[in-house]
Each structure stands twice: as structure tokens, then as C-alpha cells.
N, CA, C and O atoms as a Tripos MOL2 file, in Angstrom:
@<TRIPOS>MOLECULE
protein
  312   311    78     0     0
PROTEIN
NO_CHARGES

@<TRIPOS>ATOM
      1 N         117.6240   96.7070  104.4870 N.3       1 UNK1
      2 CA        117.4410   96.9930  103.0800 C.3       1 UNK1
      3 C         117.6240   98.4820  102.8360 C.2       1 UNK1
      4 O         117.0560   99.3590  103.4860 O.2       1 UNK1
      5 N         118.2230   98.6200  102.1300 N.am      2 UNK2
      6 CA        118.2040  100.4720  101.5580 C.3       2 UNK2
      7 C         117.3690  100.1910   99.8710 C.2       2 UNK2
      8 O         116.9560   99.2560   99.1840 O.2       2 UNK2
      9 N         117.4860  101.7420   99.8300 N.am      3 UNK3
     10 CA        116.4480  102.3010   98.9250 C.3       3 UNK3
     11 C         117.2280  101.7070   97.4110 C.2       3 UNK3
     12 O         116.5130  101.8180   96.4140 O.2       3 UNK3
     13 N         118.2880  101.2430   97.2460 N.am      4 UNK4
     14 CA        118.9050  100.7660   95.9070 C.3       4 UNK4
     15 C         118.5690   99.2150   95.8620 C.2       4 UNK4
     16 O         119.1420   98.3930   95.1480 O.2       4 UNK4
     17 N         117.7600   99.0180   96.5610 N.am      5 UNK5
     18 CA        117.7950   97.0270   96.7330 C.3       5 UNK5
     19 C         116.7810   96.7680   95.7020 C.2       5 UNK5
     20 O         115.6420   97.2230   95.8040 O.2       5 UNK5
     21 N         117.1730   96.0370   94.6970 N.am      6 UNK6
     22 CA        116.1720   95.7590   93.9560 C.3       6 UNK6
     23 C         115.0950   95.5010   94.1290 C.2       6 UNK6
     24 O         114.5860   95.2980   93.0270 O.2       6 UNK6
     25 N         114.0160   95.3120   95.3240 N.am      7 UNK7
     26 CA        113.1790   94.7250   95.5030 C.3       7 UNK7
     27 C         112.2510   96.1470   95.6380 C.2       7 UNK7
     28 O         111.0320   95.9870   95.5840 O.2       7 UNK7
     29 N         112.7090   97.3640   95.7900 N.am      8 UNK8
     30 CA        111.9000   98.3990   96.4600 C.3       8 UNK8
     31 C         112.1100   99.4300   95.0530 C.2       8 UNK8
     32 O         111.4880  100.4910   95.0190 O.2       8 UNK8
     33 N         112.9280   99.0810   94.0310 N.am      9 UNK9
     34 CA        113.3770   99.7780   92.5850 C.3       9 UNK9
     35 C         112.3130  100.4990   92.2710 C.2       9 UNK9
     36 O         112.5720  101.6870   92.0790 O.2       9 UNK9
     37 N         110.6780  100.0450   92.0950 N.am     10 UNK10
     38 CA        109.3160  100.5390   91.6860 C.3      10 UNK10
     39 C         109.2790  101.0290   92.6660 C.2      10 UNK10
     40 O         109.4060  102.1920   92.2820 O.2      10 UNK10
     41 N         109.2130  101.0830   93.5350 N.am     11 UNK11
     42 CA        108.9870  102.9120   94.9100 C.3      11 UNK11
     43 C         108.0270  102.0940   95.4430 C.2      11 UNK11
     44 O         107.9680  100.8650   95.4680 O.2      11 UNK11
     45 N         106.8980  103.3640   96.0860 N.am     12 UNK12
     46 CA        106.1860  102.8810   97.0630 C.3      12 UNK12
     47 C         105.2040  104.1990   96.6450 C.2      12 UNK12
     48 O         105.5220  105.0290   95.7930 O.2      12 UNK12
     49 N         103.7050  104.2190   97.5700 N.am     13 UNK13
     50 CA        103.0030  105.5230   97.7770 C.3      13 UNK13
     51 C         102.8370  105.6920   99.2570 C.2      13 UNK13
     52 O         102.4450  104.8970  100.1110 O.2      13 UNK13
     53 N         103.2470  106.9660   99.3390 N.am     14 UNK14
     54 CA        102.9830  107.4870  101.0390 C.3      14 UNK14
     55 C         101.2130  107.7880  101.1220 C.2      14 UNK14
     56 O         100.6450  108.6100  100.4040 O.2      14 UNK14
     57 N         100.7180  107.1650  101.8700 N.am     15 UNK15
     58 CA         99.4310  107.2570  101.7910 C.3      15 UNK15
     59 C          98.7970  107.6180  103.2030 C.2      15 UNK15
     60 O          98.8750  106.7320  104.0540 O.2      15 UNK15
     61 N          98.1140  108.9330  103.5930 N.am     16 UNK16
     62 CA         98.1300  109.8710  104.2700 C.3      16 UNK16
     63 C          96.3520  110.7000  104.4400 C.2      16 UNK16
     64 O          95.7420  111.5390  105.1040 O.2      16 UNK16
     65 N          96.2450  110.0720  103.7100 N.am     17 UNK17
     66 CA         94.5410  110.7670  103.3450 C.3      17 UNK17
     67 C          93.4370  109.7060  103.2300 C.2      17 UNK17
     68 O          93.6180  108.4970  103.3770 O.2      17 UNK17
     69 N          91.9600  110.4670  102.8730 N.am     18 UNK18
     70 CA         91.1680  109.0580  102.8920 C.3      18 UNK18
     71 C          90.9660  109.2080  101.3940 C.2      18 UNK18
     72 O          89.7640  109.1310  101.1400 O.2      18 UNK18
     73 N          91.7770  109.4090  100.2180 N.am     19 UNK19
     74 CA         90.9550  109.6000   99.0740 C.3      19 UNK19
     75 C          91.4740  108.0450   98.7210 C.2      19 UNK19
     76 O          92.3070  107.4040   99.3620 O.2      19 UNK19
     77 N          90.8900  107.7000   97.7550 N.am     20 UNK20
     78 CA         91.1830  106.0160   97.0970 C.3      20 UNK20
     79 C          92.6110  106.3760   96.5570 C.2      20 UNK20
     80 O          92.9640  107.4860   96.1590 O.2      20 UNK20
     81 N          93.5200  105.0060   96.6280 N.am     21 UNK21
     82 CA         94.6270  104.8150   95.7910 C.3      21 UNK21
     83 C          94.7960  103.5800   95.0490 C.2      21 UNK21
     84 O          94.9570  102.5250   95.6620 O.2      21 UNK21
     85 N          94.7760  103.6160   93.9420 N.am     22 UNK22
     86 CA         94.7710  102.4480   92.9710 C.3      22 UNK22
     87 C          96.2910  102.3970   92.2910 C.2      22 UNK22
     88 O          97.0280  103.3560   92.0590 O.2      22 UNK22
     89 N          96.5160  101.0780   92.0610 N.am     23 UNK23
     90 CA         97.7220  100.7990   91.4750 C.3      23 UNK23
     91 C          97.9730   99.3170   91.6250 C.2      23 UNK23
     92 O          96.9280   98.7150   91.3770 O.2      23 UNK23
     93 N          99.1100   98.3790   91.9820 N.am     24 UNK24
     94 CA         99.3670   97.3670   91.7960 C.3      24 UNK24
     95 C         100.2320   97.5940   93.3710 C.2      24 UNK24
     96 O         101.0370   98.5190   93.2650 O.2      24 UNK24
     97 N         100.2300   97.1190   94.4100 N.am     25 UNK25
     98 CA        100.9510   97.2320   95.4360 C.3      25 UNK25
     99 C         101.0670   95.5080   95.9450 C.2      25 UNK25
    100 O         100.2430   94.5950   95.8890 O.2      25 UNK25
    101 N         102.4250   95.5660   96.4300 N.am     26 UNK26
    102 CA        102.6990   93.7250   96.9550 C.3      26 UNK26
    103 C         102.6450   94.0100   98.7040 C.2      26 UNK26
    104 O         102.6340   93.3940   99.7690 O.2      26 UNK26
    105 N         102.6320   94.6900   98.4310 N.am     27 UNK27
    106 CA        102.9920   95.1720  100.2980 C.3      27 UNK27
    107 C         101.9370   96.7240  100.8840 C.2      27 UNK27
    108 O         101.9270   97.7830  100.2550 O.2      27 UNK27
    109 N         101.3180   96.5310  101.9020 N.am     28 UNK28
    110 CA        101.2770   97.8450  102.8400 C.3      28 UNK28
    111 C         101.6360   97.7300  104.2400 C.2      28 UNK28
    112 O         101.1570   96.9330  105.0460 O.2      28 UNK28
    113 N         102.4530   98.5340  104.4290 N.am     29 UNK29
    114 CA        103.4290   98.8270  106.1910 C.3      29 UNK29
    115 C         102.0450   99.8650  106.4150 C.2      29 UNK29
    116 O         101.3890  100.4150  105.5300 O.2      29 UNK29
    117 N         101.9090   99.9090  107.4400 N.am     30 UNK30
    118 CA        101.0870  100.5710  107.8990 C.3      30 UNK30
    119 C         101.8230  101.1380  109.7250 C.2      30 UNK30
    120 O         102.0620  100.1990  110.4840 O.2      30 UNK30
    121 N         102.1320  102.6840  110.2970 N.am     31 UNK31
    122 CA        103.0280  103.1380  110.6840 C.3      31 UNK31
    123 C         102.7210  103.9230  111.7960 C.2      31 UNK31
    124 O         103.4290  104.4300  112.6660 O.2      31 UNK31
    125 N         101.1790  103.9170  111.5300 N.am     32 UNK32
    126 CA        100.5270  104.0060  112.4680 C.3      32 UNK32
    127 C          99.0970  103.1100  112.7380 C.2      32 UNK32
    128 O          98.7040  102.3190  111.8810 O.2      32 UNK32
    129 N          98.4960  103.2800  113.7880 N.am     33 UNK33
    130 CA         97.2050  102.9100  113.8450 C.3      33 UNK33
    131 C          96.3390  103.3530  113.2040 C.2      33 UNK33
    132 O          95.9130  104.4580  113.5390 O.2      33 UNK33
    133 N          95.6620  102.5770  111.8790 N.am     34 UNK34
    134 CA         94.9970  102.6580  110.7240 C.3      34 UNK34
    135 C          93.4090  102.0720  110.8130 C.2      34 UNK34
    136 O          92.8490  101.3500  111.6380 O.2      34 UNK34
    137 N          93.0170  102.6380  109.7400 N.am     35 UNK35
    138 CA         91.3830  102.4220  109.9510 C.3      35 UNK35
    139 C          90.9570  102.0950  108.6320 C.2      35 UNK35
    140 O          90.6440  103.1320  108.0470 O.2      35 UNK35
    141 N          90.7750  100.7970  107.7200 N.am     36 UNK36
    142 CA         90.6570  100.6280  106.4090 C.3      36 UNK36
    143 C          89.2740  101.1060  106.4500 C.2      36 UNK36
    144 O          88.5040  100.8280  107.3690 O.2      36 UNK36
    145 N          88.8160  102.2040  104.9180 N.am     37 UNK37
    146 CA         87.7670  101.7640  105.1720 C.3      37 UNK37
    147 C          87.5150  101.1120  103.7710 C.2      37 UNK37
    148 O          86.3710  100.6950  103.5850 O.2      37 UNK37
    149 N          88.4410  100.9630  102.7440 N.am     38 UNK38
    150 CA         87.9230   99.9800  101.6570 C.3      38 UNK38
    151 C          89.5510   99.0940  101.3480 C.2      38 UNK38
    152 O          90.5880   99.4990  101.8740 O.2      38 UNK38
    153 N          89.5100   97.7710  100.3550 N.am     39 UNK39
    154 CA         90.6230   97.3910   99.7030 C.3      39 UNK39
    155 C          90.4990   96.3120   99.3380 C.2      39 UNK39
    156 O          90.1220   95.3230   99.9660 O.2      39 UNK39
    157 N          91.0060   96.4840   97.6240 N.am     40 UNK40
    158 CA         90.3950   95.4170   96.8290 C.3      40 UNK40
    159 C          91.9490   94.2840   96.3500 C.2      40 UNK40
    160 O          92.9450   94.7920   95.8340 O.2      40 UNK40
    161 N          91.8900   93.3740   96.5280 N.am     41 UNK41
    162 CA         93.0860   92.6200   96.9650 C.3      41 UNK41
    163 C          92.5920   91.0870   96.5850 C.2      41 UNK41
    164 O          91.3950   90.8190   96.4770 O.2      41 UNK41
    165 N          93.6260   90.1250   96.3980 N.am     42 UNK42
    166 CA         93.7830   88.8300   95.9670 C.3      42 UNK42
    167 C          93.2460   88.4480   97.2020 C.2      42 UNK42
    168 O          92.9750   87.2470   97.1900 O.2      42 UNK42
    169 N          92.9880   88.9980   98.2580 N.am     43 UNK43
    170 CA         93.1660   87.8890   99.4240 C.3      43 UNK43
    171 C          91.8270   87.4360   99.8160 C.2      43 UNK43
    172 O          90.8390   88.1100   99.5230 O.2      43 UNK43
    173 N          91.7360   86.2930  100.4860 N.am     44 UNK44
    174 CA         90.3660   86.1110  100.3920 C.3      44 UNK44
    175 C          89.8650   85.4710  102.0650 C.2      44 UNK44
    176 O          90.7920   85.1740  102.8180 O.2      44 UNK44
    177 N          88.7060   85.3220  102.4730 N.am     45 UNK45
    178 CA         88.6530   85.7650  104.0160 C.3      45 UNK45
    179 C          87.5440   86.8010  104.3020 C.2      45 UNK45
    180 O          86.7880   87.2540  103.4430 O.2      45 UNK45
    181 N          87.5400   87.0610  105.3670 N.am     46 UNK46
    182 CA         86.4850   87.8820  105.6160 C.3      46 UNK46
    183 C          86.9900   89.5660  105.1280 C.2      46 UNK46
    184 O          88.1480   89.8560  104.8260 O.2      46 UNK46
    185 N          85.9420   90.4360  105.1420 N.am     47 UNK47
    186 CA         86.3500   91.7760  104.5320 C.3      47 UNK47
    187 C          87.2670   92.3670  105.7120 C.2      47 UNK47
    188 O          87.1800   92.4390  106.9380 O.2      47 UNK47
    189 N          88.1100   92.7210  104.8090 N.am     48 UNK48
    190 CA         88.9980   93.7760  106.1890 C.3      48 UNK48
    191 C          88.7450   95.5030  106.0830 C.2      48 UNK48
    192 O          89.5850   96.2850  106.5300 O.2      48 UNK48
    193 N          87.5870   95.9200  105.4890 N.am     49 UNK49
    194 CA         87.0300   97.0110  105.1230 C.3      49 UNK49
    195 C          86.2360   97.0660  106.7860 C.2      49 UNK49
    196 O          85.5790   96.1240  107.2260 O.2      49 UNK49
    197 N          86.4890   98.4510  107.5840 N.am     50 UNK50
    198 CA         86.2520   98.9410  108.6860 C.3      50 UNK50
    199 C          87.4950   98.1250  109.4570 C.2      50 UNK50
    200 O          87.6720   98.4490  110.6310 O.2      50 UNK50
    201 N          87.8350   97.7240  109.2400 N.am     51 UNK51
    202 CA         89.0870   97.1820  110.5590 C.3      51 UNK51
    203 C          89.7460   97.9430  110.8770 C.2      51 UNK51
    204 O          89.6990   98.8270  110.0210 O.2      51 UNK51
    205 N          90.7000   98.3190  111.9800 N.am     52 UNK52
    206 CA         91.9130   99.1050  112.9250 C.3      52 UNK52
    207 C          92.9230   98.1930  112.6570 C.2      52 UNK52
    208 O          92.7110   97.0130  112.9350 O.2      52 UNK52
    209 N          94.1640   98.5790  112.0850 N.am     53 UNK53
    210 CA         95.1570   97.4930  112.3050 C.3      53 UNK53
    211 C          95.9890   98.5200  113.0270 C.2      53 UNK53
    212 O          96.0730   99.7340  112.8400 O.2      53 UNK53
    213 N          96.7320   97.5310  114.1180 N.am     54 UNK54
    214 CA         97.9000   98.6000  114.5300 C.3      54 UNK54
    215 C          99.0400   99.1540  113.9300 C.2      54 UNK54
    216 O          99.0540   99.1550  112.6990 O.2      54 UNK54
    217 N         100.0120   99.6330  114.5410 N.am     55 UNK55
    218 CA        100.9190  100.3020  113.7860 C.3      55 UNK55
    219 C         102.1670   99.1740  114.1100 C.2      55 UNK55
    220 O         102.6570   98.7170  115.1420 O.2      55 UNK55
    221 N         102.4170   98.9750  112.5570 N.am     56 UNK56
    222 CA        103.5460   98.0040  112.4740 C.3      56 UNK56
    223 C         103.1440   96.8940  111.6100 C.2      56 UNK56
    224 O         103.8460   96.0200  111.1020 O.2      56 UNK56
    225 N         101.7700   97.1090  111.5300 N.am     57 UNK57
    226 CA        101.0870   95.7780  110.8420 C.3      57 UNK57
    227 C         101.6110   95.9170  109.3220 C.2      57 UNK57
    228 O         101.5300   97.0110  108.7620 O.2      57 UNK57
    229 N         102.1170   94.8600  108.7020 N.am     58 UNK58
    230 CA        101.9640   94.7980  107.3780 C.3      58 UNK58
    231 C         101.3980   93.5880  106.6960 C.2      58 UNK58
    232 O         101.6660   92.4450  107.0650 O.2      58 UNK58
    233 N         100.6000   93.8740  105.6810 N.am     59 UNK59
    234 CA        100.1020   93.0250  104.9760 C.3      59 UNK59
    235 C         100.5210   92.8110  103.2630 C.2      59 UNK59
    236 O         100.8900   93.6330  102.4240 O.2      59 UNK59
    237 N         100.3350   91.6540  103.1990 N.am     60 UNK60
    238 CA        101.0240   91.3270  101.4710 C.3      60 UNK60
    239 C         100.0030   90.4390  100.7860 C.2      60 UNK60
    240 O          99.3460   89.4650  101.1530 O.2      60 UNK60
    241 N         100.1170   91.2010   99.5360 N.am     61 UNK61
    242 CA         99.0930   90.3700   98.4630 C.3      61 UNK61
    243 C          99.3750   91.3260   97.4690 C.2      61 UNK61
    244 O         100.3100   92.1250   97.5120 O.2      61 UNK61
    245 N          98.3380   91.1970   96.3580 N.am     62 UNK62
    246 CA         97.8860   91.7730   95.4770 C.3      62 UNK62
    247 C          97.0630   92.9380   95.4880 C.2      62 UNK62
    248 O          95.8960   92.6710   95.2020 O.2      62 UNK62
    249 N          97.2740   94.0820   95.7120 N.am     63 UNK63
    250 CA         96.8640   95.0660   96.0360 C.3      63 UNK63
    251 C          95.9020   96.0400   95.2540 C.2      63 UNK63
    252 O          96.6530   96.9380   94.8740 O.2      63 UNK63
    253 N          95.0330   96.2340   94.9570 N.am     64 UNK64
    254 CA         95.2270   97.0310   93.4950 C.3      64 UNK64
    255 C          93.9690   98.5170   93.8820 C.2      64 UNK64
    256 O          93.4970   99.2070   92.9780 O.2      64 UNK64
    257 N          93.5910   98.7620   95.6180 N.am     65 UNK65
    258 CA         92.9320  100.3050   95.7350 C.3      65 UNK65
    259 C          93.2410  100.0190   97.2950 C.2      65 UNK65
    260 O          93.4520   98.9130   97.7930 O.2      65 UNK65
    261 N          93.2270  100.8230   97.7160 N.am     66 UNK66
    262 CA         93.3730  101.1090   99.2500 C.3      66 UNK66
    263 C          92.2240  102.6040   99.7750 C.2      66 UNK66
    264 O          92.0510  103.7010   99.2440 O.2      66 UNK66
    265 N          91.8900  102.2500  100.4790 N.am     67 UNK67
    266 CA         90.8410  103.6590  100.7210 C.3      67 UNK67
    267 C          91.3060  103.6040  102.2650 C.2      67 UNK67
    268 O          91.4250  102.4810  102.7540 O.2      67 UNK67
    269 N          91.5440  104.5860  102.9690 N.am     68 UNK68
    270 CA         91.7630  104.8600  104.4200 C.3      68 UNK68
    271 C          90.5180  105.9950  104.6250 C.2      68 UNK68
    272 O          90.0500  106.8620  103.8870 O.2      68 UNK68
    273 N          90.1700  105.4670  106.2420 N.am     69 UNK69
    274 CA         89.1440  106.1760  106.9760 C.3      69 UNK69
    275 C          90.2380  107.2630  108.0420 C.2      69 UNK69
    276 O          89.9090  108.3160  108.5870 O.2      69 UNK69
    277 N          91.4550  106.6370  108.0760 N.am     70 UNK70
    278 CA         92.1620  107.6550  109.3260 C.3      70 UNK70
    279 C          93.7090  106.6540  109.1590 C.2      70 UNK70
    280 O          93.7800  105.5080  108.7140 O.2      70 UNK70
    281 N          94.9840  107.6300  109.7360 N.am     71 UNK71
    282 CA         95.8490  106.4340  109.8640 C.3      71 UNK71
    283 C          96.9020  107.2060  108.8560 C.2      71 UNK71
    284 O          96.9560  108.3140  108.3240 O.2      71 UNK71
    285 N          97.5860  106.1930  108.8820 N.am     72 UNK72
    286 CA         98.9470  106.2850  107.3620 C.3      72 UNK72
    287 C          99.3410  105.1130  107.6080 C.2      72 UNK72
    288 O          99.2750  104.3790  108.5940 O.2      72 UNK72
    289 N          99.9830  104.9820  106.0490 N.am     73 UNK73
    290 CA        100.4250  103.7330  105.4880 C.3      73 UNK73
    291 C         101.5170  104.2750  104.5120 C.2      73 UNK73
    292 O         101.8380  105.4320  104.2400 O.2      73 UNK73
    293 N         102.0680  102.8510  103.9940 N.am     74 UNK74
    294 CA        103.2130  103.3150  102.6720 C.3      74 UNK74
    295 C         103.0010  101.5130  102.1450 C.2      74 UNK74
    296 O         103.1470  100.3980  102.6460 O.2      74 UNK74
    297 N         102.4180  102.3410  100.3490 N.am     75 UNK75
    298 CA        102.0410  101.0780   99.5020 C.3      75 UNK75
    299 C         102.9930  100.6890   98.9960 C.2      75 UNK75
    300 O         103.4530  101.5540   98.2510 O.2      75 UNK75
    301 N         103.7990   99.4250   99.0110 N.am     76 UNK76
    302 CA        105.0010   99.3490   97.9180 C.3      76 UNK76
    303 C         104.2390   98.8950   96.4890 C.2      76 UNK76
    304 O         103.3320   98.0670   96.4030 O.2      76 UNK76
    305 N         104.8250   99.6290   95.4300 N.am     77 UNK77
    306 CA        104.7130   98.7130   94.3180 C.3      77 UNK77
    307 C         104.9460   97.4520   93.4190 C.2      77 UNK77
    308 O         106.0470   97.6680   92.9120 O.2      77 UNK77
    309 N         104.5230   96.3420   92.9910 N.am     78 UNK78
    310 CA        104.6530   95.6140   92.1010 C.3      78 UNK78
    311 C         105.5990   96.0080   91.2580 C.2      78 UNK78
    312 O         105.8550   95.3350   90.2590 O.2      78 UNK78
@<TRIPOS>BOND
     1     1     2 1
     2     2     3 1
     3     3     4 2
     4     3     5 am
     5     5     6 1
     6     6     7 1
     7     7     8 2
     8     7     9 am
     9     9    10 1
    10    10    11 1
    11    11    12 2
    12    11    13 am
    13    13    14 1
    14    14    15 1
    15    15    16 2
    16    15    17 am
    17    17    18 1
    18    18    19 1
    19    19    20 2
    20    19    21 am
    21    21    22 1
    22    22    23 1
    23    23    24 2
    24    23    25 am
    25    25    26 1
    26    26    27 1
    27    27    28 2
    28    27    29 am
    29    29    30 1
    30    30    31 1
    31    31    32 2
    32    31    33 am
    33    33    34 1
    34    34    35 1
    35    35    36 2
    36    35    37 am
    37    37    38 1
    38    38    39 1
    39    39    40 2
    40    39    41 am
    41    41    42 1
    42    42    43 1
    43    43    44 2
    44    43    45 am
    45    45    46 1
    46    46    47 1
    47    47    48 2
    48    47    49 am
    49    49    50 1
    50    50    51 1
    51    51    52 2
    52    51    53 am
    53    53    54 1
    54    54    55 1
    55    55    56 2
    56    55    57 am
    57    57    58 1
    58    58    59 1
    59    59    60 2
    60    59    61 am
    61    61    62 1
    62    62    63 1
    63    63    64 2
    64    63    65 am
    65    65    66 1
    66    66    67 1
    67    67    68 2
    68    67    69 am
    69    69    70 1
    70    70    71 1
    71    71    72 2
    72    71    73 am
    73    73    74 1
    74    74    75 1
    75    75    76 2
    76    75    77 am
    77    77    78 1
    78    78    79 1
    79    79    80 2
    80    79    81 am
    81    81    82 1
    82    82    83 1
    83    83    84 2
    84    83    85 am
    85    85    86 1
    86    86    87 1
    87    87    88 2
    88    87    89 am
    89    89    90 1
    90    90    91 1
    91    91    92 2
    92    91    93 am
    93    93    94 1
    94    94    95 1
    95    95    96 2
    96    95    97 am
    97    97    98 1
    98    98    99 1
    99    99   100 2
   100    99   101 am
   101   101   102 1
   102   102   103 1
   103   103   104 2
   104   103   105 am
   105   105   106 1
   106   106   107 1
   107   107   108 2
   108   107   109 am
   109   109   110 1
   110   110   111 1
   111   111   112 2
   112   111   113 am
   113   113   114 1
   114   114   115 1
   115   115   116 2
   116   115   117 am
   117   117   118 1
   118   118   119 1
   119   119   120 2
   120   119   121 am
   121   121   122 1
   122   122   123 1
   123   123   124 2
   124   123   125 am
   125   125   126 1
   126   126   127 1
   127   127   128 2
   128   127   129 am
   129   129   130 1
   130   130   131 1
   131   131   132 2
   132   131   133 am
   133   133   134 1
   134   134   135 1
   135   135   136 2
   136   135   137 am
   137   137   138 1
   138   138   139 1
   139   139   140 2
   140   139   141 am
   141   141   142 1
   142   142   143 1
   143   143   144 2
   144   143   145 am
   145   145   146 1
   146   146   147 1
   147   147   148 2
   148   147   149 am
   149   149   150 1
   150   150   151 1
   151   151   152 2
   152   151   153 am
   153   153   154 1
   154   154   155 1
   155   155   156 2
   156   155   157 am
   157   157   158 1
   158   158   159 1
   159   159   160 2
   160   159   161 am
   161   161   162 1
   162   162   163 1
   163   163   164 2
   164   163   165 am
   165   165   166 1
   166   166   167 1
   167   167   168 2
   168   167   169 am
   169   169   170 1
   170   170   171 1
   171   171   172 2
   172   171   173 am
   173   173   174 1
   174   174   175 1
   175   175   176 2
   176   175   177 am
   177   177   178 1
   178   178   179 1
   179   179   180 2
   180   179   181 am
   181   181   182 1
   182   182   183 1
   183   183   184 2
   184   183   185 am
   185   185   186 1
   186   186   187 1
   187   187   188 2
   188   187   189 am
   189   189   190 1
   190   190   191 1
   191   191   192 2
   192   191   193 am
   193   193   194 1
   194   194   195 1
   195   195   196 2
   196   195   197 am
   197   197   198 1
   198   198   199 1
   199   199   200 2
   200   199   201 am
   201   201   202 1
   202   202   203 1
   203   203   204 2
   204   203   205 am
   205   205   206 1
   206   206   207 1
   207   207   208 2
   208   207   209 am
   209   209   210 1
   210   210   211 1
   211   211   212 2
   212   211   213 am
   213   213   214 1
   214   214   215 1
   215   215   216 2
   216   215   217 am
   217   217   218 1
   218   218   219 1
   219   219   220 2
   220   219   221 am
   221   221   222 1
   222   222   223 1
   223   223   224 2
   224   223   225 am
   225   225   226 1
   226   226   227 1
   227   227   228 2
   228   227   229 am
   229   229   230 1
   230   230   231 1
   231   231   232 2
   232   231   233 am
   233   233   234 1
   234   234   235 1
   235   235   236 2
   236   235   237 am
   237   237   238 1
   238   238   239 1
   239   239   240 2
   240   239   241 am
   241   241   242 1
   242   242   243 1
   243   243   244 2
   244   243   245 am
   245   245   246 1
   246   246   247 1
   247   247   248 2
   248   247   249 am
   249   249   250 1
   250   250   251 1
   251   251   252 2
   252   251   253 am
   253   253   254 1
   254   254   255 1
   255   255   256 2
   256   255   257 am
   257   257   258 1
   258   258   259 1
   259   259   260 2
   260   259   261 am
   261   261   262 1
   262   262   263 1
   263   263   264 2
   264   263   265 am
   265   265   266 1
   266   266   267 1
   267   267   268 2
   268   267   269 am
   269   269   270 1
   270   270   271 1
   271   271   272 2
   272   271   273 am
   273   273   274 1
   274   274   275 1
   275   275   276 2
   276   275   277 am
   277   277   278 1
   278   278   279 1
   279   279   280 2
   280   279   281 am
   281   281   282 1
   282   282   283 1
   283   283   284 2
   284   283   285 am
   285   285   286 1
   286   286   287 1
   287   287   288 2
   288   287   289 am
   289   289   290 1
   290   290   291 1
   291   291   292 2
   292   291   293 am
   293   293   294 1
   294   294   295 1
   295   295   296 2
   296   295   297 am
   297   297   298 1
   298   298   299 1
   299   299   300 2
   300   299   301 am
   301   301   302 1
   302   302   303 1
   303   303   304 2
   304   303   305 am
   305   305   306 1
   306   306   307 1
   307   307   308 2
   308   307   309 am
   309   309   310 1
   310   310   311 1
   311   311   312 2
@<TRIPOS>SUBSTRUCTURE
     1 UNK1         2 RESIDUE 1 A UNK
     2 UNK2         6 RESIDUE 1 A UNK
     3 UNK3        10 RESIDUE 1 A UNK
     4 UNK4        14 RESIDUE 1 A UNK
     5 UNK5        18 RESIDUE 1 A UNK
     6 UNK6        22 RESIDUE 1 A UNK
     7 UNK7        26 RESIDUE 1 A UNK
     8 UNK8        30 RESIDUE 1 A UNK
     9 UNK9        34 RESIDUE 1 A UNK
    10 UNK10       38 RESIDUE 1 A UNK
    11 UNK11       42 RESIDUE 1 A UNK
    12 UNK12       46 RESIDUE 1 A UNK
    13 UNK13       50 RESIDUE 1 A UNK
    14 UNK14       54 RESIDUE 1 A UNK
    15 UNK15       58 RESIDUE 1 A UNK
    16 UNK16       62 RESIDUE 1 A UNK
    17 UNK17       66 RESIDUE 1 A UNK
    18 UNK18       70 RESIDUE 1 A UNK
    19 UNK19       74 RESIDUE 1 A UNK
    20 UNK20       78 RESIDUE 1 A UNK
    21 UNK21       82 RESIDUE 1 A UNK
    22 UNK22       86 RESIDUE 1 A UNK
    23 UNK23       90 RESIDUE 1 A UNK
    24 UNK24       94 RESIDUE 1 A UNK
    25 UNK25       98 RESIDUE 1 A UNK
    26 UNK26      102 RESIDUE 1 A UNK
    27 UNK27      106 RESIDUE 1 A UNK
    28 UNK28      110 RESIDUE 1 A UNK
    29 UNK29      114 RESIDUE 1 A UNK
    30 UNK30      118 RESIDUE 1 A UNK
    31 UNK31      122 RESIDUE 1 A UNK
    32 UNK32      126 RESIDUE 1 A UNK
    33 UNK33      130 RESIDUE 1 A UNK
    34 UNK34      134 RESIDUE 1 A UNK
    35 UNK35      138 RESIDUE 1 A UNK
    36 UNK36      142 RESIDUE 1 A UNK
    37 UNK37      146 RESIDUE 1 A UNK
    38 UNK38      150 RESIDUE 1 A UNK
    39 UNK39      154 RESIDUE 1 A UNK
    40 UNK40      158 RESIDUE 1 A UNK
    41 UNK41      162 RESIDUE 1 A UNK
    42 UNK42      166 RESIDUE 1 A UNK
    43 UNK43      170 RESIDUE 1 A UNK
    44 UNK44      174 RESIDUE 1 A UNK
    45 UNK45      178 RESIDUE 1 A UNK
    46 UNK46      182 RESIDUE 1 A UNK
    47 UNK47      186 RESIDUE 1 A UNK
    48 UNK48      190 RESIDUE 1 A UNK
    49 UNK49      194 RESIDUE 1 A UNK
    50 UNK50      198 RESIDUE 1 A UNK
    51 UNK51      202 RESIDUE 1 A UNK
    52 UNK52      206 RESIDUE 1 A UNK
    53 UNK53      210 RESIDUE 1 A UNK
    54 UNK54      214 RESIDUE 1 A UNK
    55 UNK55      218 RESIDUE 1 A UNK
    56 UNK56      222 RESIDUE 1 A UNK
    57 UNK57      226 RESIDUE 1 A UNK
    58 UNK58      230 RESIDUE 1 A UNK
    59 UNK59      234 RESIDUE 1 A UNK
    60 UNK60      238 RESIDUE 1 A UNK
    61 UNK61      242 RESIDUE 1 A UNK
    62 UNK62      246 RESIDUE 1 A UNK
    63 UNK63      250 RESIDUE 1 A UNK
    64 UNK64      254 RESIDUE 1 A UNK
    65 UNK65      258 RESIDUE 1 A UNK
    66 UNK66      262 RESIDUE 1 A UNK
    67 UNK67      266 RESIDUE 1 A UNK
    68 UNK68      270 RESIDUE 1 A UNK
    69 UNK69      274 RESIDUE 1 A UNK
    70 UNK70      278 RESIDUE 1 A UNK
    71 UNK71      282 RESIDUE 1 A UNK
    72 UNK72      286 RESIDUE 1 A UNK
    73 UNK73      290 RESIDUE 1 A UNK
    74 UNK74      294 RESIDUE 1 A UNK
    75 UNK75      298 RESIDUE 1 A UNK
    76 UNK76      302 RESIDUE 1 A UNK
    77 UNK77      306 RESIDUE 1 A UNK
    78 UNK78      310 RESIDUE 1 A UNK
């Protein structure tokens, strides 16, 4: 996929810090080994708030805050 493919048109957020990010995201790639420590999402299941996901992990839903304890990620938008 390149950056003109309609599907990626709304961008993404490079997310790099632990401050909260709110918005509407369908996707997070996560690029390294990450440390959630909050995220409020359609999905339902046990909390994934304190989890480690590795690097490569991506997850999809309805996205709408992401809080990181450590790590980087990149949010795509809705």
C-alpha cells in the first residue's frame, strides 16, 4: 500500500509519548514493544489497560483515546 491508497487518505497519529490521544482511529500498528496504560475502544473482553504488546502487534476496532505508559505506535484514522 502507499500513502495515495484510499484507505490511509485520513492519515494516521505518530504516537510517541504517554500523554492521552483522542480521535476516531480503525487501526493501531504498534512498532515497538508497547505498554498500554489506558484505551477506550468498541472492543469488548477483558481490559487491555497495563498490557505489553509486542512490536508488530496490530489491533483494529473503534478507537477513540489511547494513553501509552512506554513504547510507540501509529493510530490510523477513521
Amino acid at each position: 500500500m502507499s500513502l495515495s491508497d484510499p484507505d490511509y487518505a485520513v492519515g494516521g497519529e505518530l504516537i510517541t509519548n504517554t500523554a492521552a490521544h483522542t480521535g476516531r482511529f480503525k487501526r493501531v500498528d504498534f512498532y515497538e514493544a508497547t505498554e498500554i496504560s489506558a484505551m477506550s475502544s468498541n472492543l469488548t473482553g477483558n481490559a487491555i489497560a497495563g498490557e505489553t504488546v509486542p512490536a508488530g502487534t496490530t489491533i483494529y476496532g473503534v478507537i477513540t483515546s489511547i494513553t501509552l505508559a512506554s513504547g510507540a505506535c501509529i493510530a490510523y484514522r477513521i
